[in-house]
C-alpha positions in Angstrom: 0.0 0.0 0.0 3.2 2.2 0.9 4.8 1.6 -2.5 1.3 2.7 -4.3 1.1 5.5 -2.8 4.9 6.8 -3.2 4.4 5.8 -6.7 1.3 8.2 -7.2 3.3 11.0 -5.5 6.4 10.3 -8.0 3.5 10.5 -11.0 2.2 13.5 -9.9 5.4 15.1 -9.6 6.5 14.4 -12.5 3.4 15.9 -14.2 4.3 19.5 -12.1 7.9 19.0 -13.4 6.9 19.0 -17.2 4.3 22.0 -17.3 7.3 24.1 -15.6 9.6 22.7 -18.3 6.6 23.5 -21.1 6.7 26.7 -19.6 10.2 27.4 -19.8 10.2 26.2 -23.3 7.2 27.8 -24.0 8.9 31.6 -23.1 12.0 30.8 -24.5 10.2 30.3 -27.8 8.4 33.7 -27.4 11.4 35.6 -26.4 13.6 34.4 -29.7 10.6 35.3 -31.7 10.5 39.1 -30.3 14.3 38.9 -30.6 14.4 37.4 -34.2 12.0 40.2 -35.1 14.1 42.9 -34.0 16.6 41.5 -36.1 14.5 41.3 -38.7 13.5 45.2 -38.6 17.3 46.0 -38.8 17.5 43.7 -42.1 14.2 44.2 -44.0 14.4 47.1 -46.6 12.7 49.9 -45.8 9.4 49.3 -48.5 8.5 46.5 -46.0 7.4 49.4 -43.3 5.2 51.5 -45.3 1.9 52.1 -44.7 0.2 50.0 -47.3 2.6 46.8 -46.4 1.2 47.7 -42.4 -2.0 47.6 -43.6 -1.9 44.4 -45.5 -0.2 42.7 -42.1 -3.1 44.2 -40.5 -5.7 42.6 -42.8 -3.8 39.7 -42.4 -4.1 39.4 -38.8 -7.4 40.7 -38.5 -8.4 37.5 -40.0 -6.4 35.4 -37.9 -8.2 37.2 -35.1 -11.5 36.6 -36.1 -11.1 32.7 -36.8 -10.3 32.3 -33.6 -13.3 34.0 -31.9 -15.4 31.1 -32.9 -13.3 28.6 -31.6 -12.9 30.2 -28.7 -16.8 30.4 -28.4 -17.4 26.7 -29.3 -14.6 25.5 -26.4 -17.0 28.1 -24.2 -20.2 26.8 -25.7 -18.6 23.2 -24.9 -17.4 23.7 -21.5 -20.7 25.3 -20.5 -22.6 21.4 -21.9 -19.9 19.5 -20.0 -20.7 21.3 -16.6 -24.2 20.7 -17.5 -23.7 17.6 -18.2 -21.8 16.6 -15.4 -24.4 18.6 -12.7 -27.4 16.7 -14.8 -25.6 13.7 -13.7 -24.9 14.2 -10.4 -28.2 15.2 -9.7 -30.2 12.2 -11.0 -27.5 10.2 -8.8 -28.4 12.3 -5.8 -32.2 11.9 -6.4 -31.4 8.2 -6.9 -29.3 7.6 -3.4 -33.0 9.5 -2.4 -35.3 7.1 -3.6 -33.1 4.2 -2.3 -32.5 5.2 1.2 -36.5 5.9 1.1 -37.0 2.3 0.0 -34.4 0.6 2.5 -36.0 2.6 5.3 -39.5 1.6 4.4 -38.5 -1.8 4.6 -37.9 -1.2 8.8 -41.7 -0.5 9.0 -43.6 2.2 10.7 -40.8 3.6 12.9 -39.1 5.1 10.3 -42.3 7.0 8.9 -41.0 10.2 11.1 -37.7 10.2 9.5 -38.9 9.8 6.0 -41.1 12.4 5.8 -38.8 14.4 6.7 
């Protein structure tokens, strides 16, 4: 039973250990991006950086941006029927324990009449 449980607590661990690693990688990635784009706005010639080549990236983003608004609303609309789902659940198992506990104390008779209705 000892070795069950000190195996768990390595698992979890181990979980903890690789989201911080994720992390790290995950920043590291973001920070040489921003630096490679520095670099880039030193090399790029200078017809990349007018206003019509901005407003084209703009465009470009803009669309980006508004693909992901729906899937952002459907993982909402999703997470919302999960919950739902899972309260749905738990309640017909709730009403369920009910109605058993109401049969098993019917079957003591008439003494249990006060605590059943109740």
């Amino acid at each position: 039973m000892w070795t069950q449980s000190y195996r768990e607590s390595r698992k979890s661990r181990r979980h903890h250990l690789n989201a911080s690693v994720i992390g790290v990688i995950v920043f590291v990635c973001t920070f040489a991006g921003a630096m490679f784009g520095m670099f880039l706005r030193n090399v790029l010639p200078k017809h990349y950086f007018e206003a019509e080549s901005k407003d084209t990236i703009k465009v470009g983003i803009g669309l980006i941006r508004d693909d992901d608004r729906p899937c952002a609303l459907a993982l909402v609309t999703a997470s919302a029927k999960s919950s739902f789902d899972d309260l749905n659940t738990a309640s017909s198992q709730f009403a369920t324990q009910v109605l058993a506990l109401d049969r098993t104390l019917a079957r003591y008779g008439p003494e249990t009449s006060e605590i059943r209705a109740a």
